[in-house]
N, C-alpha and C positions, 0 to 999 in steps of 0.2 A: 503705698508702692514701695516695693522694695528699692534695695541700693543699686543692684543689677539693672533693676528696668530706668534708673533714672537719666536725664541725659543731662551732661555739665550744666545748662542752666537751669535746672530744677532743684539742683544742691543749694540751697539758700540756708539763714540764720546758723543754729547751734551747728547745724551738720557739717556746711564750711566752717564754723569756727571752728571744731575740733579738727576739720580736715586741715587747714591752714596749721593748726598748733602740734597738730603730730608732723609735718612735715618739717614746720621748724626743728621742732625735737631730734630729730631722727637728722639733720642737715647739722646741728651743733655736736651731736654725738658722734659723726664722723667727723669732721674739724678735730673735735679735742681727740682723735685714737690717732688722728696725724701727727699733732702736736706730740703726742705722749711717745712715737717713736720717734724722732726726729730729734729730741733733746738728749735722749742717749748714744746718739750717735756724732752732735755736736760734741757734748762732754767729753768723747773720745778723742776729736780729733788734733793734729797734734799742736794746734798754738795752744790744750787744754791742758796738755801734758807737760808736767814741771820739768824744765831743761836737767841733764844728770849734772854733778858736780864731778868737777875735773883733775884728780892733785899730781902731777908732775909727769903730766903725758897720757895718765891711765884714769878710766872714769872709776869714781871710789864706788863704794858699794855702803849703801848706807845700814846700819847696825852689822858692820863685818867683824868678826872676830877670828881670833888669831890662832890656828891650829900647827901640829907638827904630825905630821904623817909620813910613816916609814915606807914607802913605795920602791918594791925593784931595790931594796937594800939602801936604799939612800932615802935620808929624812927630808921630808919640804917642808919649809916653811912658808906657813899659805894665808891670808886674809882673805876669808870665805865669806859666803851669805849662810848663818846657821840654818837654814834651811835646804843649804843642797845636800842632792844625794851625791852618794859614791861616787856613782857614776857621770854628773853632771861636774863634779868636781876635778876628775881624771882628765876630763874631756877639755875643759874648761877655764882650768884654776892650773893644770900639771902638764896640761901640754902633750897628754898621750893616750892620742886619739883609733887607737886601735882595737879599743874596747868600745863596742859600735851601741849606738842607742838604737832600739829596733821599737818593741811595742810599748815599751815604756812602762809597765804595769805587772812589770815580773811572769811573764807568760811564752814569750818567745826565746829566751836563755841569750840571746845577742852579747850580752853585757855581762857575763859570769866572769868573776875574778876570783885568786882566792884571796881566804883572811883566814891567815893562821893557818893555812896549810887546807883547809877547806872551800868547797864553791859555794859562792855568794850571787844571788843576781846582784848588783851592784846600785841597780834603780832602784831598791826600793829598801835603803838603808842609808841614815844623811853620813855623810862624810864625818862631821863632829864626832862621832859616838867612835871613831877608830883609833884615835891618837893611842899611839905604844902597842897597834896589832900592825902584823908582819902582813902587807899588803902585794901580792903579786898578780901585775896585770900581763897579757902577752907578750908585751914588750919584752918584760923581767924574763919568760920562759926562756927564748934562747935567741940567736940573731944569725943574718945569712955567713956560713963559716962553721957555725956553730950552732945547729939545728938541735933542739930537744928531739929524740927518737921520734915521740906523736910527728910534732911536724915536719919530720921529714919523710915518716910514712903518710900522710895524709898526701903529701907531694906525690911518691909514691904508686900511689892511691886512689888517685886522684878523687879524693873526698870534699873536692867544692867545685862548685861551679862560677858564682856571681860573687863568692868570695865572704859577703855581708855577714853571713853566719860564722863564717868559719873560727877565728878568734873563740868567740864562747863554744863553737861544741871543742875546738882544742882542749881550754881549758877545762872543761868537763871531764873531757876525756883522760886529761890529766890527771885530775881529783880521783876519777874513776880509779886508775888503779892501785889505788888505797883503801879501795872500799871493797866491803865484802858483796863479790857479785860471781856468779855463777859461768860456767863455761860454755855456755848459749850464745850464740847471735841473738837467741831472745832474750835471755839475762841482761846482752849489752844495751837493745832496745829498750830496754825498760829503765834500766839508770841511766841512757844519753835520753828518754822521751823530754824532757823539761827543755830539751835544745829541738829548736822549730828549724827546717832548713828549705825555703817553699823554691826553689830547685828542685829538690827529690832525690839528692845526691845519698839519700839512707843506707843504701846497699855500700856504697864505696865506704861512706863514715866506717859502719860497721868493722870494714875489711880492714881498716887502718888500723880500728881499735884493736883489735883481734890479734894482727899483726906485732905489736907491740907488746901485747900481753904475751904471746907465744915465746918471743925472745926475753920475756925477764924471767 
């Protein structure tokens, strides 16, 4: 007789022993996949987490090393994690926050700074590797009073909307005109593309950029 035709008490000797021994099996083998996430999720939690060390008000940073970075014409002096980047360091470490983190991965241009007179995404370059380059964030470009041309055409212009981008296509824009690029709106589209602005403010960008190149 088959397995189908049989009715629970006809299942006797080996047949329930193995039926009994695969159920156990199968009833241990979910237990321990419970077990098995559940313990990484303790480890995490925070009594597992070693308290940070605290020295005179500010939490230290454990293996921090000591840089000098020339930023906006003035040197800092900085106890960094040798792992940050530029960017997280600007943000972070300098106090100057207007070099925005967007996708983090060098793709959306949010964070473009220069160094040495060129655009840098800023994320994906650690901060260490700068000491003694001429570092200019937007900040350093110009201030209310005293507007670099771009941003006060951008104003202008009105080439933003939510604002988040705006900082890096500036300084883009900035870079841009030292670079050799042609007298298209598509020329300009093609050296501002590395700057993402998910507004759609393109057309205005453009008109700012344009704008500024006409008067130099």
């Amino acid at each position: 007789m088959s397995d189908e035709g049989r009715k629970p008490e006809d299942v006797t000797g080996a047949d329930a022993r193995w039926r009994l021994s695969r159920r156990s099996f199968l009833s241990q083998l979910g237990a321990a996949g419970v077990a098995a996430t559940t313990v990484p999720l303790a480890a995490a939690s925070p009594a597992a987490v070693a308290p940070a060390t605290v020295v005179d008000g500010k939490e230290a940073i454990e293996g921090a090393i000591p840089v000098n970075l020339r930023i906006n014409g003035k040197v800092l002096n900085l106890e960094i994690d040798p792992r940050a980047t530029l960017l997280d360091c600007l943000r972070e470490y300098a106090n100057l926050t207007g070099t925005k983190k967007g996708c983090d991965h060098g793709q959306c241009g949010a964070c473009t700074v220069h160094i040495n007179g060129r655009r840098v995404n800023s994320c994906l370059t650690l901060a260490a590797m700068h000491e003694g380059d001429e570092i200019t964030t937007i900040e350093g470009l110009g201030e209310p009073g005293s507007l670099h041309p771009m941003q006060a055409a951008f104003v202008e212009h009105d080439g933003y909307q939510c604002g988040y981008c705006t900082s890096g296509q500036i300084m883009s824009a900035v870079a841009l005109l030292k670079e050799p690029c042609g007298h298209t709106d598509a020329d300009v589209k093609e050296l501002m593309s590395g700057n993402i602005c998910r507004c759609g403010a393109y057309p205005n960008i453009v008109a700012a950029v344009q704008h500024v190149r006409r008067q130099a």
